[in-house]
Every structure is written in structure tokens, then in C-alpha cells.
C-alpha positions in Angstrom: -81.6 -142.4 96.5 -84.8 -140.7 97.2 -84.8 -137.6 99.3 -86.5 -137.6 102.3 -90.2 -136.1 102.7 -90.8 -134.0 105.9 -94.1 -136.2 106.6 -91.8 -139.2 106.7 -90.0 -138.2 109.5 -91.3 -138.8 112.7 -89.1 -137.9 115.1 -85.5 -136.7 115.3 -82.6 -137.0 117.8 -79.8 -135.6 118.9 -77.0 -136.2 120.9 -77.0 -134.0 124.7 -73.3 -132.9 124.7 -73.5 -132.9 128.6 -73.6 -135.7 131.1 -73.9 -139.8 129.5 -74.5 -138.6 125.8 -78.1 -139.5 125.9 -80.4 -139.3 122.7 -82.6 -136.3 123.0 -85.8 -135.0 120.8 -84.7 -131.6 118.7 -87.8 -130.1 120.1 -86.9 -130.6 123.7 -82.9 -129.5 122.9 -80.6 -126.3 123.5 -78.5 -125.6 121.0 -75.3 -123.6 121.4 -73.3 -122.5 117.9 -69.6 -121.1 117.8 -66.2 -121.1 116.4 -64.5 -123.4 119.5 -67.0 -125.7 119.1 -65.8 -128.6 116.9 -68.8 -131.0 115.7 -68.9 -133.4 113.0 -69.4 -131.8 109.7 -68.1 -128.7 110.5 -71.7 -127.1 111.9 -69.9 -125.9 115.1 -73.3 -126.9 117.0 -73.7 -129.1 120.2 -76.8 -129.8 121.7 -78.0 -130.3 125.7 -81.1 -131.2 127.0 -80.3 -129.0 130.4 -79.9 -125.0 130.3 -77.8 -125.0 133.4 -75.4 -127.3 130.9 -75.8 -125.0 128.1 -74.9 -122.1 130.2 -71.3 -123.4 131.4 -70.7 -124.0 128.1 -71.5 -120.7 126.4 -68.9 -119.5 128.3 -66.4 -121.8 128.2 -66.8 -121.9 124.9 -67.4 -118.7 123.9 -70.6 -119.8 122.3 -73.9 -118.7 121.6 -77.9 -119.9 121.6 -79.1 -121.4 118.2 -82.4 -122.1 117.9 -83.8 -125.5 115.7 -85.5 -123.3 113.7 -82.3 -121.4 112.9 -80.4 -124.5 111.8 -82.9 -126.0 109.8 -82.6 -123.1 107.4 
């Protein structure tokens, strides 16, 4: 398979780990990265689309802000 070329992507989503799950646009989504947080393929990230969400999670989770500049790298 052919690897993917940035200018071919157009858009990309992620899942808001608050509230009904809802798709949400990387560039419009808080990440939070730590060791109790269990996400698929081990990268110990969730993502919300609300700060007030992110927040109650940081602490409950003992977790910390990630940018989606950080995680791209």
C-alpha cells in the first residue's frame, strides 16, 4: 500500500472522550496524555472538544495537556 501524502488529507477526526462521542476536527480538539489513560494503541491520549471536560479529567486522571502538534511528532 501507498503511504499517505499530507496534501491528501483533508480533514482529520477524532473522537471527544466527553459527552455522546461525537467526531471532532484535530484542530478544534484538547488533548490530554497520561499513564491512567488507556486508548487504543497504547498512545495514552484522549481527546475533548470542551476545556471544562478536559479539566475534570486532568485530574481525575492524573493527566496532562498534549498539543496536536506534539503528537504528530
Amino acid at each position: 500500500m501507498d503511504s499517505i501524502v499530507q496534501e491528501q488529507v483533508k480533514d482529520i477526526y477524532v473522537v471527544d472522550f466527553a459527552g455522546n462521542h461525537s467526531l471532532v476536527n484535530v484542530n478544534e480538539s484538547l488533548f490530554l496524555h497520561g499513564d491512567e489513560i488507556r486508548g487504543p494503541m497504547n498512545g495514552n491520549v484522549i481527546a475533548f472538544q470542551s476545556r471544562d471536560s478536559l479539566k475534570e479529567a486532568a485530574i481525575r486522571l492524573n493527566a496532562v495537556d498534549i498539543s496536536w502538534e506534539e503528537l504528530k511528532k
